[in-house]
N, C-alpha and C positions, 0 to 999 in steps of 0.2 A: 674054344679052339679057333674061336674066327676073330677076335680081337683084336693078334696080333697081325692079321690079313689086313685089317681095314685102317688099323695105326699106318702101316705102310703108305697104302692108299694115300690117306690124308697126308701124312709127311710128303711123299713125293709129287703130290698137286702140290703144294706149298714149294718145294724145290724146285718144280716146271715155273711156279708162279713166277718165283724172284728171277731166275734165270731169264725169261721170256720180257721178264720188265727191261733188264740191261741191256736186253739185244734191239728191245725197241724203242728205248731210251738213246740207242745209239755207241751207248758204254762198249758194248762189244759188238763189231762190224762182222759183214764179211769176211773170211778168210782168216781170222782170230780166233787163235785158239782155247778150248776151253780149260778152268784148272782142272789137274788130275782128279782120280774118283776122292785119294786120302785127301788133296786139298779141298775137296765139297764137301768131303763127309766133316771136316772140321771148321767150315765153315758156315754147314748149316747142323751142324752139330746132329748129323741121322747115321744109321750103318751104310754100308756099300750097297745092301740088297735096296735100300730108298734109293741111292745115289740112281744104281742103273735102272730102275725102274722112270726114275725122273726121263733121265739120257733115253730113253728107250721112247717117251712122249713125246718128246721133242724133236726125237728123229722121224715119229708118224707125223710131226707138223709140220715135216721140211724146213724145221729153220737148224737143223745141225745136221752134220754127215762124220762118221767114225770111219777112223783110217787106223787099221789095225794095226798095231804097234807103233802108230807113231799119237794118235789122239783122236779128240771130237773136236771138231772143227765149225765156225759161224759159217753155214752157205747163205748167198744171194736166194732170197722169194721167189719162184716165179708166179707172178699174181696176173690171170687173168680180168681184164674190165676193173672193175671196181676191188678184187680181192673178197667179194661174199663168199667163197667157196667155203666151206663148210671146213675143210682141212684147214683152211685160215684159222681160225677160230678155235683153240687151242685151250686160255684159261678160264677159269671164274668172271675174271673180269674182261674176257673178248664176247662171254657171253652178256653180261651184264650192260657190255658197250651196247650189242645187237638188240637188244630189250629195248637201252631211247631208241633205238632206231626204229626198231618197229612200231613204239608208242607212235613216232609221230607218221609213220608211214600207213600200217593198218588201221588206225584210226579213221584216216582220211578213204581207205578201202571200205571200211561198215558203213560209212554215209554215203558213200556211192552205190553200195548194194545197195543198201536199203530203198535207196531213188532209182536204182536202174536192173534189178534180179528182176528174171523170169519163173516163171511158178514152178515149172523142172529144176529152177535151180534152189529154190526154197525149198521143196522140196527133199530136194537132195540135201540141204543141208541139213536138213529136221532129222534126214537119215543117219547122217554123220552125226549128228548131236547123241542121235538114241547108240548108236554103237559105243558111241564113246561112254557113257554114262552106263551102260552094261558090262561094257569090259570092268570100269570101275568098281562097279556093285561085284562083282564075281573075283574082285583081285588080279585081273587078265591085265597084261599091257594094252593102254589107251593112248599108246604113242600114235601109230600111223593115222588112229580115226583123228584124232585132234590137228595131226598133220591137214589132214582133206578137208575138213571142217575150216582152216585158216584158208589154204587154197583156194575152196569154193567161195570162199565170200570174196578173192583177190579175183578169182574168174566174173564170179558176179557183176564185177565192176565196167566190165567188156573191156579193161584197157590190159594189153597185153605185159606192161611193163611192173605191175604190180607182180603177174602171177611170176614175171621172168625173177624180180627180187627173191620172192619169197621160195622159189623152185633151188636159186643158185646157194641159199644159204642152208637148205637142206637139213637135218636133222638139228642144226644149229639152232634154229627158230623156238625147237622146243626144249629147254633146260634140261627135262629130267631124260630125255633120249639122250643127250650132249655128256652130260659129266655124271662119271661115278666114283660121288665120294661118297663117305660115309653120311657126313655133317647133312647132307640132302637126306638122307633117307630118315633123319628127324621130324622132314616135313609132309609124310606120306601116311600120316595115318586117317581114321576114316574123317574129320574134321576136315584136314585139308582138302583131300577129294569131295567133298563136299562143299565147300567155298568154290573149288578148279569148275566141278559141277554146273552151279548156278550162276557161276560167270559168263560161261557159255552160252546159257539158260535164255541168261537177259540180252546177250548178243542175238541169238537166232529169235527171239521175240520179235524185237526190238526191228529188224530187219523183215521178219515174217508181216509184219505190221504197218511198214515201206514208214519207216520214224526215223532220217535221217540223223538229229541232234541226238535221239536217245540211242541208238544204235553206237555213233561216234561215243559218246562218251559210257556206254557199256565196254566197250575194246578198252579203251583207254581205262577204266577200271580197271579191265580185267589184266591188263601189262603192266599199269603201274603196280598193283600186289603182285604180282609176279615177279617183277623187278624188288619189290621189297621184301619178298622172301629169299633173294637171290643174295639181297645185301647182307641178310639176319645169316645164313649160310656161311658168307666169305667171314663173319666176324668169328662163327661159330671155328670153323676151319683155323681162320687164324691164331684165333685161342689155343688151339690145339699145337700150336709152333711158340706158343710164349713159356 
């Protein structure tokens, strides 16, 4: 019965996907209109219920606005600072952008902790670590502990601009809070959690330990697999559109 729920799903990421590339590609501006539901549905060859599922994403991302009876229409962004707000961040691949980003941003966050945390704040992270790895073990969402767990180590660093990044991208930071496809939920079984686990593991060590180089290159571990299960995902996804 849930099959045809999660076909959707995946069709209409796929239809956000393309969509979202032409509008940032440039292909479709401001103020251009988009084609009708039948021209999308024939275009990316899905039913109407994918088409306005897509349309309906798109419109949580502020890059279209629906004028009833006349169409859906390209709007202008409006992008605070940098544009990390979390609503920015929309596909597979805005998360996958955010992933280098962090590779090379928290990275450089674990070797500062690791040189410059306070034992309240080791602490605290040991605490986040153990919450997060129990939600895990019990099947609970380990979204928000993993949240505070990146956090703490960008606090750890005493510079304010780490935690401002990592605060403004918000749920985005972490993949599986971000996107619900199906093709992700291939990557969730106890295996996985278990890798996500001891990646952690070796981070608050690493840090617990004050090991600048080993700290830094635990993060970086632990983002680049991230980022490579994220790639395994988009392919998986896209298969599902061939």
């Amino acid at each position: 019965m849930t099959l045809p729920q999660r076909k959707h799903r995946s069709l209409s990421q796929g239809v956000v996907e393309q969509i979202s590339a032409t509008i940032q590609q440039g292909v479709l501006k401001p103020g251009d209109k988009l084609p009708t539901e039948s021209s999308l549905m024939g275009q990316h060859g899905v039913s109407r219920t994918v088409v306005r599922e897509a349309i309906t994403h798109l419109q949580a991302a502020g890059l279209v606005q629906t004028r009833h009876g006349i169409g859906t229409f390209v709007i202008e962004r409006a992008q605070a600072g940098l544009g990390l707000e979390s609503e920015n961040i929309v596909t597979l691949r805005d998360v996958l952008a955010v992933l280098e980003l962090r590779i090379g941003v928290e990275t450089e966050t674990a070797g500062l902790a690791a040189s410059r945390r306070s034992q309240e704040q080791a602490d605290e992270l040991a605490a986040a670590l153990r919450e997060m790895q129990q939600a895990m073990a019990e099947g609970r969402p380990a979204v928000e502990a993993d949240k505070r767990f990146h956090l703490l180590i960008a606090q750890s660093t005493g510079n304010r601009y780490f935690v401002d990044i990592l605060t403004r991208l918000g749920n985005a930071f972490i993949p599986r809070a971000r996107l619900n496809t199906p093709v992700l939920d291939q990557d969730k079984p106890a295996g996985f959690l278990e890798r996500v686990s001891r990646e952690h593991d070796d981070i608050y060590r690493a840090i617990e330990r004050r090991d600048p180089e080993a700290a830094r290159a635990a993060m970086r571990t632990h983002l680049s697999n991230s980022r490579e299960r994220l790639v395994e995902a988009q392919r998986r996804l896209e298969s599902t559109m061939n």
